[in-house]
C-alpha positions as CSV (number, residue, x, y, z in Angstrom):
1,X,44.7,51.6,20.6
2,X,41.8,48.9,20.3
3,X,39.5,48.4,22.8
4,X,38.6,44.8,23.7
5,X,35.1,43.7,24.4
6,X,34.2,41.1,26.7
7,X,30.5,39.5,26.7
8,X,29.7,38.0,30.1
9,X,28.4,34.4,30.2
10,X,25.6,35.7,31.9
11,X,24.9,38.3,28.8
12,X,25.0,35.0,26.1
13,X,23.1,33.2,28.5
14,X,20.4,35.8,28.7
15,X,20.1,36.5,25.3
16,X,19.5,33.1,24.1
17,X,17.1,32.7,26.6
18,X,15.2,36.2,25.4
19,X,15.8,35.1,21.9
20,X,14.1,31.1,22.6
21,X,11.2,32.5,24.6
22,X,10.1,35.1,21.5
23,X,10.6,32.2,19.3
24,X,8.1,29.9,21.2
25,X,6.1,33.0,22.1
26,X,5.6,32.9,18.3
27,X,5.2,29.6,17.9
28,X,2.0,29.9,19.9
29,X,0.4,32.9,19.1
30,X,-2.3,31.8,18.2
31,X,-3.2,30.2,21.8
32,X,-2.3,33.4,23.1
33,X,-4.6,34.9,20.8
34,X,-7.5,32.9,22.0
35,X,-6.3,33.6,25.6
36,X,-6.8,37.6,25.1
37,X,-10.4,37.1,23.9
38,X,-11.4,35.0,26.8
39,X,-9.7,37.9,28.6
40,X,-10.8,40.6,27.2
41,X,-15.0,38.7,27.2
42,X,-14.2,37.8,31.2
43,X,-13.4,41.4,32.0
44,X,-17.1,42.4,30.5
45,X,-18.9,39.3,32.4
46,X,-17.2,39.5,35.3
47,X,-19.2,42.3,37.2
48,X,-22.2,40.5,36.7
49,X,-20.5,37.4,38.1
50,X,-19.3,38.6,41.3
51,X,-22.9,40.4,41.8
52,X,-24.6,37.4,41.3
53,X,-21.6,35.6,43.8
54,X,-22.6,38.5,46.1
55,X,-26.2,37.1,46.3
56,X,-24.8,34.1,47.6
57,X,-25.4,32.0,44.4
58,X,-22.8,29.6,43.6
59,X,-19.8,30.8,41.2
60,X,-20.0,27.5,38.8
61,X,-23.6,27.9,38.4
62,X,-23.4,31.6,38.2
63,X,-21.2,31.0,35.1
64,X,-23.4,28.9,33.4
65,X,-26.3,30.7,34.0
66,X,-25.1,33.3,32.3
67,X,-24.0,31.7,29.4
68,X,-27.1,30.0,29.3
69,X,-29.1,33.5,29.2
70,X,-26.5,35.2,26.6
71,X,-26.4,32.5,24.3
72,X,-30.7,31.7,25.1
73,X,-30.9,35.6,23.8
74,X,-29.1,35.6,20.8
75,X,-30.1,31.9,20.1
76,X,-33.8,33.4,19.9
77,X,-32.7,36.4,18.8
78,X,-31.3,34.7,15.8
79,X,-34.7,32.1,15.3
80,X,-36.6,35.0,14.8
81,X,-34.6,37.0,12.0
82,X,-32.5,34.0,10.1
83,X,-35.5,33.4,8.0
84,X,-35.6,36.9,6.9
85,X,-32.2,37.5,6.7
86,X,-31.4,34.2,4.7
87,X,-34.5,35.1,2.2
88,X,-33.2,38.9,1.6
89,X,-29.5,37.7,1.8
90,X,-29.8,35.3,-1.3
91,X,-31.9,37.6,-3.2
92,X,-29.4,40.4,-2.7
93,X,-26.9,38.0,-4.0
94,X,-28.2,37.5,-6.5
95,X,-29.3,40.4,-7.7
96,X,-26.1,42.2,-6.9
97,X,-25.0,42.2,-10.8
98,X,-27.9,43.7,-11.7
99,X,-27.5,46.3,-9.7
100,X,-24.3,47.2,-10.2
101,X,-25.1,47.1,-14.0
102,X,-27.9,49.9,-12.9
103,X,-25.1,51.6,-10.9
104,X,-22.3,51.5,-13.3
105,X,-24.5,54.2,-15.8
106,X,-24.0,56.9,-13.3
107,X,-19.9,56.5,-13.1
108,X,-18.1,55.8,-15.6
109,X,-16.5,52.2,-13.9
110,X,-15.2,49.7,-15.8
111,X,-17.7,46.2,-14.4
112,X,-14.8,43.9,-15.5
113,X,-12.3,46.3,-13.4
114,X,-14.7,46.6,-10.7
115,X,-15.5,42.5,-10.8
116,X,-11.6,41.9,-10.3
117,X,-11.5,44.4,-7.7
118,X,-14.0,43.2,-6.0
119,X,-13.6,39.5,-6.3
120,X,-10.5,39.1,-3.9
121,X,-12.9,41.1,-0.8
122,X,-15.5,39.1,-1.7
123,X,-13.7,36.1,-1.0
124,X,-12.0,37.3,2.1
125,X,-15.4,38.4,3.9
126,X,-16.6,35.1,2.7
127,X,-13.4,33.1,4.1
128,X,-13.7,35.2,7.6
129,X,-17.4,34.4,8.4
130,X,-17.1,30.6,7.7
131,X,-13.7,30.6,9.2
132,X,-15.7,32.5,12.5
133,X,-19.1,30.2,12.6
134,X,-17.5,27.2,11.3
135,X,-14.9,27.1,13.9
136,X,-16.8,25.5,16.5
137,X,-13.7,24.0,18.8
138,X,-12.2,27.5,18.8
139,X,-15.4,28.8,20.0
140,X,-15.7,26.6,22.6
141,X,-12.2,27.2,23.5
142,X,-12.6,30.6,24.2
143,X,-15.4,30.0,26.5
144,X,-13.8,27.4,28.3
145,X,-10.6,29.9,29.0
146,X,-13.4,32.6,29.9
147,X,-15.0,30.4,32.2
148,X,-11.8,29.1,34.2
149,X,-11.0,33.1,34.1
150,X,-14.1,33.9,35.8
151,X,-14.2,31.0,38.1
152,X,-10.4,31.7,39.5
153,X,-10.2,35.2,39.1
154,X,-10.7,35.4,43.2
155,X,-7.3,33.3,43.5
156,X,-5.1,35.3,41.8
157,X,-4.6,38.1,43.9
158,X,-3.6,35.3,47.0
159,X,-1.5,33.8,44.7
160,X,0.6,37.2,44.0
161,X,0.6,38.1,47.6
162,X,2.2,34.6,48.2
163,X,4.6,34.6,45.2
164,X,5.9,38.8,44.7
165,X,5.2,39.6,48.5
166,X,2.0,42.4,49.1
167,X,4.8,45.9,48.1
168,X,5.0,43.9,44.4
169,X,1.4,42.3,44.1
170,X,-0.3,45.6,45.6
171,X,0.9,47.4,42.4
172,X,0.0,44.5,39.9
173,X,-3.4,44.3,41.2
174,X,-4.5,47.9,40.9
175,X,-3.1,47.4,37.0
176,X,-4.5,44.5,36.7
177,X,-7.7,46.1,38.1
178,X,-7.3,49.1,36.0
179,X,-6.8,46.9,32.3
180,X,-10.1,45.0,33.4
181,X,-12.0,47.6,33.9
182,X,-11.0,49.4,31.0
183,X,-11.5,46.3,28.9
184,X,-14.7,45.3,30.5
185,X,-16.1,49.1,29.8
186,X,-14.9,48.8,26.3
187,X,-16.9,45.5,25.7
188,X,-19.7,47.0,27.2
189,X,-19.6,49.5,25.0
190,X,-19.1,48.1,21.8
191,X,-22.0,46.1,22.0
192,X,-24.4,48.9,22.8
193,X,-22.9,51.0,20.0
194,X,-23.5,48.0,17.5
195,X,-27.1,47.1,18.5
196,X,-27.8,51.1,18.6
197,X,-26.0,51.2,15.2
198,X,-28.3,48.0,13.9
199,X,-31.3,49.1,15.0
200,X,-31.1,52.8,13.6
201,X,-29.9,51.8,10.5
202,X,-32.9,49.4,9.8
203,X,-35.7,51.6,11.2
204,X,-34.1,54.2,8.7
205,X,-33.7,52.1,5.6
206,X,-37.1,50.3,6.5
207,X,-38.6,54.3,6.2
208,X,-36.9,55.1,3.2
209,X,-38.6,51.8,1.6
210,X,-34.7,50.4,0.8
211,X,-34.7,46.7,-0.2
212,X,-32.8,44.2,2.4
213,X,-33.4,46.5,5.2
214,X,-32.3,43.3,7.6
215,X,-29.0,42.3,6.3
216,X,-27.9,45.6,5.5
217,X,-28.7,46.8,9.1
218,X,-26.8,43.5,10.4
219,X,-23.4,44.3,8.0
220,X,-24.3,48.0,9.6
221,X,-23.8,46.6,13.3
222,X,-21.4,44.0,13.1
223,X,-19.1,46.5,11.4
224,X,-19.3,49.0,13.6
225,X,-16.5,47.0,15.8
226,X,-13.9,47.9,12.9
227,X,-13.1,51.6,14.0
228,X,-12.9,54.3,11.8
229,X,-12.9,52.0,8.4
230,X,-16.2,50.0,9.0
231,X,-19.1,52.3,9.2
232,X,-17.7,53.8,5.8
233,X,-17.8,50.3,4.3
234,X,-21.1,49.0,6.0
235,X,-23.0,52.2,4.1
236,X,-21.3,51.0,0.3
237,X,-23.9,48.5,-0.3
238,X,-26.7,50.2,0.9
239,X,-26.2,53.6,-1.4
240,X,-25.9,50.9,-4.3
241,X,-28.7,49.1,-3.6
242,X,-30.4,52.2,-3.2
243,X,-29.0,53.8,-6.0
244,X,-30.6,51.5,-8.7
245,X,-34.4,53.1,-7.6
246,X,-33.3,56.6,-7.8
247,X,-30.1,59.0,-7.5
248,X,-32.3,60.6,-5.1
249,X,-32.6,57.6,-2.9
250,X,-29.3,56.9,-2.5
251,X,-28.6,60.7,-1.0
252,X,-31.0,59.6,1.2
253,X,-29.1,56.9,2.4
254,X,-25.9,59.3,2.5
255,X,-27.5,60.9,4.7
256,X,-29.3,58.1,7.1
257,X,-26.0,56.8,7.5
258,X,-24.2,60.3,8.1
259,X,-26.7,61.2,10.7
260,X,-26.4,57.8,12.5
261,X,-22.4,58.3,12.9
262,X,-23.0,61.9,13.8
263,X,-25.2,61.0,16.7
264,X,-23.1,58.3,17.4
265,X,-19.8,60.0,17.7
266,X,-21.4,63.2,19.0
267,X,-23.9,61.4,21.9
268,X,-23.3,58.0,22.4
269,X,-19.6,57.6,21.7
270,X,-18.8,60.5,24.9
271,X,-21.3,58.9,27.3
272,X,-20.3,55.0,26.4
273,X,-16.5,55.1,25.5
274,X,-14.7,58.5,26.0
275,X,-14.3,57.8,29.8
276,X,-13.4,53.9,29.3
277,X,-11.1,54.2,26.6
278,X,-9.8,57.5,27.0
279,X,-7.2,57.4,23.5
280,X,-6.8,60.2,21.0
281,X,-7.4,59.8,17.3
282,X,-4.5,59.7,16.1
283,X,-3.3,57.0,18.3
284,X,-7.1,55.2,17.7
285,X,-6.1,55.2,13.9
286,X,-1.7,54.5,13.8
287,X,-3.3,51.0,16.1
288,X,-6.1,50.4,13.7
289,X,-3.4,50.7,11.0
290,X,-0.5,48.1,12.5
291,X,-3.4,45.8,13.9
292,X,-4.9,45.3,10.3
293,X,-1.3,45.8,8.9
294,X,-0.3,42.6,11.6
295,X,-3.7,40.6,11.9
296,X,-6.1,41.7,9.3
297,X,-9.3,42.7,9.9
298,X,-9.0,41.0,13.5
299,X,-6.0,42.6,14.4
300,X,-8.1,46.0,13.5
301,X,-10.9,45.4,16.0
302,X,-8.5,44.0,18.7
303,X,-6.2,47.1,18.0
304,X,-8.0,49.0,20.5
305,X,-7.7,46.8,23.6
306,X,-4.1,45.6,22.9
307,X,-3.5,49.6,23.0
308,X,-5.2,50.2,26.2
309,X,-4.0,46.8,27.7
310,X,0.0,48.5,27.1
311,X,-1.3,51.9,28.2
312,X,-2.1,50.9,31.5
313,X,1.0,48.8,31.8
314,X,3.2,51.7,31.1
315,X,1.8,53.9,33.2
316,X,1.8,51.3,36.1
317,X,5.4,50.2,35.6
318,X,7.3,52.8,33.7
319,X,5.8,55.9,34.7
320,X,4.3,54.9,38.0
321,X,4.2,58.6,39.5
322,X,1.9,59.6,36.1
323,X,-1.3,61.0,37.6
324,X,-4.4,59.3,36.7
């Protein structure tokens, strides 16, 4: 005997719906992308914000301030060390073959193999940083989503109470309280970890007498933000560098750099992050994994907010009696 199936109108109705808004949800991912960031950068400034709110200083010009102090710092910050970085940047560029023509004695590498290898990362690193300091409207986009964020942030939880009732808003509050603070603390933290990282690995190189002390230190710091994958990379073109003065100079490097991420992981990484972000390795690594997999090498440095954004949704909505 067959058994007949019957599909409500309701059901098609629904699904089409479901099926139209992940169709336009993809359509503008990439707005939603920009959205996150000017999330995840007003959950880190906003502290600061309502201190300064606190004090009785208007919100608008709180905001600004702000910016105008972050961006005064690294705008002086970078005046200072673009002349040395551009200077030891262009001659490590150029001198790059030659060094690897040094190197390639020691193992026995193929330079045409290695050229084609590297050619296509060359090109991608190259592609990334124009596409990020090039990009000026999606720059300025950011911040102007970060500061509407921060300057309606006080609204939203009115605006719940008045739409979902207190019962409903009352537990989207506390998450959304809980996903900012966890975001915020991870912001923190990152850049602490990468300045710390920056600054130990040029004092070190700068004592071992390494060539390009600056720009390597930078590629040290900036790619500390790539978990797991990037500290590895950032000490490749120090060894070689240091590797064409002596084998025993780049051992020396081996070990600056293992000694940095062992204080790192061992001090720094407990005190800063461990509390904030809370997620074990294996589930730090399978996000680093899809997020580079999905996004590339952004989708590996926003893999760990994405995760602890869904964490804290999970366990406020499908596990709400999960102790925290």
């Amino acid at each position: 005997m067959t058994s007949k199936i019957e599909i409500s109108h309701k059901t098609i109705i629904f699904t089409v719906i479901f099926l139209l808004a992940l169709w336009v949800l993809f359509q503008i991912k990439d707005i939603l992308f920009l959205i996150f960031i000017a999330f995840i950068l007003m959950t880190a400034l906003r502290p600061l914000v309502d201190w300064l709110a606190w004090v009785r200083i208007p919100r608008v010009l709180t905001i600004l301030l702000i910016y105008g102090i972050v961006f005064g710092f690294f705008g002086v910050s970078f005046a200072g060390t673009i002349p040395t970085l551009v200077i030891q940047s262009t001659k490590f560029v150029q001198e790059l073959p030659t060094f690897l023509e040094k190197v390639l004695p020691y193992w026995n590498i193929d330079a045409r193999s290695l050229s084609q290898q590297i050619a296509p990362i060359s090109e991608n690193i190259v592609k990334l940083t124009v596409g990020i300091f090039s990009n000026l409207l999606t720059t300025l986009t950011v911040l102007v989503f970060t500061f509407y964020f921060l300057l309606e942030r006080r609204k939203v939880e009115d605006m719940l109470v008045n739409t979902m009732g207190e019962e409903a808003a009352d537990r989207i509050i506390r998450t959304l309280k809980e996903v900012e603070s966890r975001l915020g603390a991870w912001v923190n933290g990152q850049l602490f970890l990468m300045i710390l990282i920056g600054v130990l690995v040029y004092l070190g190189l700068t004592l071992l007498h390494v060539e390009f002390a600056l720009p390597l230190a930078i590629i040290a710091g900036v790619l500390e933000i790539v978990p797991m994958i990037g500290p590895i990379v950032s000490a490749v073109p120090a060894v070689l560098v240091a590797l064409t003065i002596s084998p025993f100079l780049a051992l020396s490097v081996v070990a600056l750099y293992f000694i940095v991420q062992q204080v790192e992981n061992n001090i720094f990484v407990p005190l800063v992050l461990k509390k904030s972000v809370g997620l074990s390795p294996i589930v730090t690594i399978f996000a680093l994994m899809v997020g580079a997999r999905l996004a590339g090498v952004v989708g590996a440095v926003l893999a760990v907010p994405v995760v602890l954004v869904l964490q804290s949704l999970l366990r406020a909505f499908l596990f709400p009696t999960q102790k925290k």
